[in-house]
N, C-alpha and C positions, 0 to 999 in steps of 0.2 A: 713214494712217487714212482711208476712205471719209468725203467728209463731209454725207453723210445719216446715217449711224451717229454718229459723233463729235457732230453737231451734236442729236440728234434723242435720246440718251442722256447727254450728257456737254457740259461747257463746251470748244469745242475749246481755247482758247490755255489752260487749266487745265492740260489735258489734255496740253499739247505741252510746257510746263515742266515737270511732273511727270514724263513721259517722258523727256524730253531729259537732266534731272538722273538718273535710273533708269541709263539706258543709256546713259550716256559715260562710264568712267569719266576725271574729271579731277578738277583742284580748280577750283572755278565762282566766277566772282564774278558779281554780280547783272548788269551790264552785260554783260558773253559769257556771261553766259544767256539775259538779253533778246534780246541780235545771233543767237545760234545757233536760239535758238525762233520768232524771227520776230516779237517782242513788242515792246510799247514798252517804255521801263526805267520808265515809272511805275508802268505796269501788273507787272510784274514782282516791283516793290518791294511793294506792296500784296499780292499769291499772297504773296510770301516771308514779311512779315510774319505773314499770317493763317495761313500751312502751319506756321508757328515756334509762333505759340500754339497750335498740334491738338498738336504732338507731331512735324509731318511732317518737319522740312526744320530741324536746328540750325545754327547760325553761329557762325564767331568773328570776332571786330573785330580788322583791324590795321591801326591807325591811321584814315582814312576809308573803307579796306576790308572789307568783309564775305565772308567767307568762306564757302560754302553746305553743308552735306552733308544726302544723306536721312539720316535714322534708321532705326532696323527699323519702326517702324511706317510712316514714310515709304514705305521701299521695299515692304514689305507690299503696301501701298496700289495700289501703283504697280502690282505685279506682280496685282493683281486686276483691276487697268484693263484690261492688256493681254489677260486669262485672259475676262472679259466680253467684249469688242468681237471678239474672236476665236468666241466662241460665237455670240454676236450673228449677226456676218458668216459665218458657217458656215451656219448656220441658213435667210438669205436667200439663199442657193444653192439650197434644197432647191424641187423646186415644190410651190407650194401645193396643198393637198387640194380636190379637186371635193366641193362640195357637193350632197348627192344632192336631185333636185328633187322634192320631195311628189308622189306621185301625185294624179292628181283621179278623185272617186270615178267611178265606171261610171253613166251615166243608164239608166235602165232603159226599157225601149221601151214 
């Protein structure tokens, strides 16, 4: 992810846990999520938390383990992140349009 896009539309590390759970498939627990995204595990815990009450991201407990998956709405999500930031970055390839410069009027002699 470029990170003037990432950072400049989107929370990057949101971004790279939402990701990272999107497109591996495995089964995650909150610490080799934080290790693989590059997150700390507090931070990590708090995304999981708040993504579990949206809807995004369910868990199950075993024992002191949690268990991560997206949801549909989850990956929904996900796959819109990646369908923007790809628009995004498409778009800033293009060159920008010259702006035509006003003529000034004619002085009459």
């Amino acid at each position: 992810m470029p990170d003037s896009i990432g950072t400049l539309f989107f929370k990057d590390k949101q971004v790279k846990l939402l990701l990272t759970l999107n497109d591996t498939p495995r089964e995650w627990h909150i610490a080799d999520l934080a290790k693989e995204a590059n997150v700390t595990y507090i931070h990590t815990t708090k995304f999981v938390n708040k993504c579990e009450e949206m809807g995004l991201i369910s868990t199950e407990r075993h024992g002191r383990i949690k268990r991560l998956y997206l949801t549909d709405k989850g990956t929904a999500v996900a796959k819109e992140i990646v369908t923007t930031m790809g628009k995004v970055t498409n778009n800033s390839k293009e060159e920008p349009k010259k702006k035509e410069e006003p003529q000034q009027p004619k002085k009459e002699a």
